[in-house]
N, C-alpha and C positions, 0 to 999 in steps of 0.2 A: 746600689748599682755595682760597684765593688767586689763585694761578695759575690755578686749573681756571675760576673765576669770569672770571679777564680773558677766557684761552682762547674761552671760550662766547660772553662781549660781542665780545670782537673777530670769530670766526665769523658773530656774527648779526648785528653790524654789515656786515662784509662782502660778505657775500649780495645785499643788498639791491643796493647798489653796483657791483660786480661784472654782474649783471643789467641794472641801468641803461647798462651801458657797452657792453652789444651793440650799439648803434644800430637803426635804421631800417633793418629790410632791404629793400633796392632788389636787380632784377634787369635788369638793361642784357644787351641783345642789339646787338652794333656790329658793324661791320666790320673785319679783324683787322688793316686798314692805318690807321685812326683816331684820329688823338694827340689832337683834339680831345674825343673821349669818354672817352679815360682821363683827361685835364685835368680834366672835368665829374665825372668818377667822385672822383676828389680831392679835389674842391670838395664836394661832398657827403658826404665820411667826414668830411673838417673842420669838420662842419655839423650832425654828428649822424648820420651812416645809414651804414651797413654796406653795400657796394657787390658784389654779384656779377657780374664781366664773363664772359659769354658772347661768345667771335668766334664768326660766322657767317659763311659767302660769301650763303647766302640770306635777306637779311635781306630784303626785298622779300617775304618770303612769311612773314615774320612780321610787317609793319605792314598784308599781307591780312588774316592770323588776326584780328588785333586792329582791325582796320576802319579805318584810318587815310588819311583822304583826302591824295590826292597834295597838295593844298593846302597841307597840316598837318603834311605829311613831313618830320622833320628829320633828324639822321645816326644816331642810334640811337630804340630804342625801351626802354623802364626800367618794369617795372610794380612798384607800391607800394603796400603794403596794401590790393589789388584794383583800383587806380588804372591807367591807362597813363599814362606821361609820355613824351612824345615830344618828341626834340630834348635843347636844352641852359638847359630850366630853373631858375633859380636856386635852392636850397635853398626859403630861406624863403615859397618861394609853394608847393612842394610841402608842407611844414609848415600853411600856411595853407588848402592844402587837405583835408590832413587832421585837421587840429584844428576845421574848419567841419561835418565831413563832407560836404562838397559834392554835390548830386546830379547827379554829371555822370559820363563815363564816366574823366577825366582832363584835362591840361595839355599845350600842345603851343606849343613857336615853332619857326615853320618853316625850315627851311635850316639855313646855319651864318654864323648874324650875327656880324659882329665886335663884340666889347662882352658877348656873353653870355658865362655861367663855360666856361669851356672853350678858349674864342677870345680872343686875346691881342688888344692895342688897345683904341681907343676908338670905339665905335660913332656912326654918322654923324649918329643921332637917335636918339629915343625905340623901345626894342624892346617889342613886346606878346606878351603872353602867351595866348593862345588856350585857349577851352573844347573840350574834346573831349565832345559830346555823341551820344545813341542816338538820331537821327535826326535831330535839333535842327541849325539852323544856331551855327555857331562864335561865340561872343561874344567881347571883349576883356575877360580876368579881372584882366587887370594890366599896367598900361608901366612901364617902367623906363630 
């Protein structure tokens, strides 16, 4: 009887735990020549989220889908619990955008800055991180 008791505590300890340790599930659509986006993909499983990489050759016709101005384009596109994140944003500001709920469509730095997770070095200056809003011009969410 003993046993059967630890058995059941450690199961129902377990559970819980086990469940916590799926992460955040992200969905990355890159380019299948991109070491910068598996970098950022990295950077985000060490961070809490569970990474799905998708290659595409047409990625272009999925930052259409998703309404993504050429402005705002960076090397992949990552949608997160109904967010889009585009480019190579740091963890903790996607975290910060969904623990705000923010009312935006998503997070976007454009290009492929040196300094952000992904891209090796040290960036030349302060990187912003961009709102991606439904019709709204882009605000600055965050420099880093």
């Amino acid at each position: 009887m003993r046993h059967l008791k630890t058995l059941v505590l450690a199961l129902a300890l377990g559970f819980p735990l086990s469940a916590m340790a799926a992460g955040i599930p992200v969905k990355m659509y890159k380019s299948p020549n991109c070491g910068c986006c598996d970098r950022w993909a990295q950077h985000l499983e060490a961070n809490g989220f569970t990474v799905e990489t998708i290659n595409t050759p047409a990625l272009a016709s999925i930052k259409e889908k998703y309404h993504i101005p050429t402005n705002l384009a960076g090397c992949h596109t990552a949608l997160v619990e109904g967010y889009v994140v585009e480019g190579l944003v740091p963890a903790k500001y996607i975290k910060q955008m969904l623990a705000e709920h923010l009312p935006v469509k998503g997070l976007s730095i454009p290009g492929m800055p040196v300094g952000a997770p992904g891209m090796a070095g040290t960036a030349a200056g302060p990187l912003n991180v961009y709102t991606l809003g439904a019709g709204s011009a882009p605000k600055v969410f965050a420099t880093f």
